[in-house]
LUMVO-445659 format. One record per residue (C-alpha): x negated, y, z; residue in one letter. Coordinates in steps of 0.02 Angstrom, whole numbers, plus 32768, in hexadecimal, padded with zeros to 4 digits. Each point is the difference from the previous one (the first is absolute). Example, Ala and Ser with C-alpha at 12.3 -4.5 7.8 and 13.67 -1.06 7.14 Angstrom:
BEGIN
7D997F1F8186A
7FBB80AC7FDFS
This chain:
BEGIN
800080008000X
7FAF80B67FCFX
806280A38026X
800B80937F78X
7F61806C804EX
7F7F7F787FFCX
80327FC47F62X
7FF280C37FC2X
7F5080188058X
7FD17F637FA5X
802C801B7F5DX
7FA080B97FF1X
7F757FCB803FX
7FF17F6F7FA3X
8039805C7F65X
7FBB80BB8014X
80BF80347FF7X
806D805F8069X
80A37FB18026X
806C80418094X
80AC7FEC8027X
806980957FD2X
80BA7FD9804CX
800F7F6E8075X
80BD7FE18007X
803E7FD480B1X
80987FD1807CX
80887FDB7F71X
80767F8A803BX
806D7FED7F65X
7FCA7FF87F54X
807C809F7FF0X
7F9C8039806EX
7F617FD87FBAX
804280477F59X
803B80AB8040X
7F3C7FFE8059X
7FBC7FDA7F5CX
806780AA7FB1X
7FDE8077807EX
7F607FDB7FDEX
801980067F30X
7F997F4D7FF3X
805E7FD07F60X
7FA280487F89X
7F537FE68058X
7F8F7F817FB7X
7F877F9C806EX
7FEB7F778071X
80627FBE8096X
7FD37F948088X
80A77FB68065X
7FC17FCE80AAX
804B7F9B809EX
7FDF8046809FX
7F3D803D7FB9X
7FD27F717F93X
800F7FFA7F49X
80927F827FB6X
7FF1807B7F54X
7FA9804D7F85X
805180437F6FX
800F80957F7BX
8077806A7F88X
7FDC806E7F6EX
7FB57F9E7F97X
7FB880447F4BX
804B7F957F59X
7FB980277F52X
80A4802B7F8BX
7FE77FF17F3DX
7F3680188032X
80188093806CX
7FD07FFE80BCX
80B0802F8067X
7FFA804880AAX
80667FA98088X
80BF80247FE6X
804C80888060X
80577F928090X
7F917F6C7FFBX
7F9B80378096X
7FEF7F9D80A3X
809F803F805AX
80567FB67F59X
7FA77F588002X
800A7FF280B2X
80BF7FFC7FFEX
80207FA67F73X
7F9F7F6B8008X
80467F5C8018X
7F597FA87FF9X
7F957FBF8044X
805F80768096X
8092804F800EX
804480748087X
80A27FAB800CX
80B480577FFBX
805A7F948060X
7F877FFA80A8X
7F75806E804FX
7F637F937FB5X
7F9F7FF57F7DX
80107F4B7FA1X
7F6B7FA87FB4X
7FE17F4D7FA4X
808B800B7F94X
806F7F7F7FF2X
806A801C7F71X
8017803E7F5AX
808F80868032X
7FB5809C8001X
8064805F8086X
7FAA803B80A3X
80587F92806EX
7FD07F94809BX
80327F557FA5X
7F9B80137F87X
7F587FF8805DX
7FC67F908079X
7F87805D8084X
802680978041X
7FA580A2805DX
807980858067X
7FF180B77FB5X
7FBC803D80B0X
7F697F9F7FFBX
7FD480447F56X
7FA980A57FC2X
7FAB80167F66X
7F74806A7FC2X
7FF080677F60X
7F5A801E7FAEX
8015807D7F65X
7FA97FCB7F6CX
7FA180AE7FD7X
7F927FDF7F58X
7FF17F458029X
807E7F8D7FB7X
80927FAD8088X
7FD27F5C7FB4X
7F3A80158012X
801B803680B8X
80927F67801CX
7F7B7F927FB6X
7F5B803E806AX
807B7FFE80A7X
80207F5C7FD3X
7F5E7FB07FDAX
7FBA804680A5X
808B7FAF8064X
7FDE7F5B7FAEX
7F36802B802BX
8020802180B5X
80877F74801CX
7FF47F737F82X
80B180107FD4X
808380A17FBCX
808080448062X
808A7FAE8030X
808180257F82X
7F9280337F56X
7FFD7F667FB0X
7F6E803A7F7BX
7F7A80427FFBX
């Protein structure tokens, strides 16, 4: 188990970067609630990296705003397709379910909707916060990726919910 900071101080020294974590999203107890944190804050347009934690140890690391290549041009992220967006409306490998207070992993079925029966484990929303680390001039996949790899380094295995790396 790593927390957010260590895995931060890690990575720029390992890397001669400077990641730090710009919004750290905390005490939501809904996912209403988590989504009316997320627009106060205007997160759904913001591209970058998020790191979903349980109590302070990492269970994910993910990212939004992706750049696509359309008829050989190089697109910038969609307006909308930031983290606040993608944290919302995934269903998986997590979803922060409609029906209870908890976020649902290891899904269990090909239904798409963000409810309970779907998944099979289970974290409560006040155990959670999450992190946000803006991508700047670095790519949201490229810092996903070097988050990742540094995680597997330091404990021979991912986090517990990515599923890839």
């Amino acid at each position: 188990m790593m927390n957010t900071e260590l895995l931060i101080s890690i990575v720029n020294k390992r890397y001669d970067i400077n990641l730090k974590v710009n919004f750290k999203l905390i005490d939501f107890k809904t996912r209403k609630g988590l989504n009316q944190l997320i627009k106060s804050i205007g997160l759904e347009n913001i591209t970058g990296v998020y790191i979903i934690k349980e109590d302070k140890n990492i269970v994910y690391i993910g990212s939004s705003g992706k750049y696509i290549k359309v008829n050989g041009l190089l697109k910038k992220p969609k307006s909308g397709n930031g983290i606040g967006g993608r944290l919302i409306r995934s269903s998986t490998p997590y979803s922060f379910l409609i029906d209870k207070n908890k976020l649902g992993y290891r899904k269990d079925s090909r239904d798409n909707r963000k409810v309970s029966k779907n998944y099979t484990e289970f974290i409560t929303l006040n155990k959670l916060s999450i992190d946000i680390i803006k991508s700047g001039n670095l790519s949201s996949s490229f810092i996903e990726h070097v988050l990742l790899q540094t995680y597997l380094d330091e404990n021979d295995t991912i986090p517990l919910i990515n599923q890839q790396l």
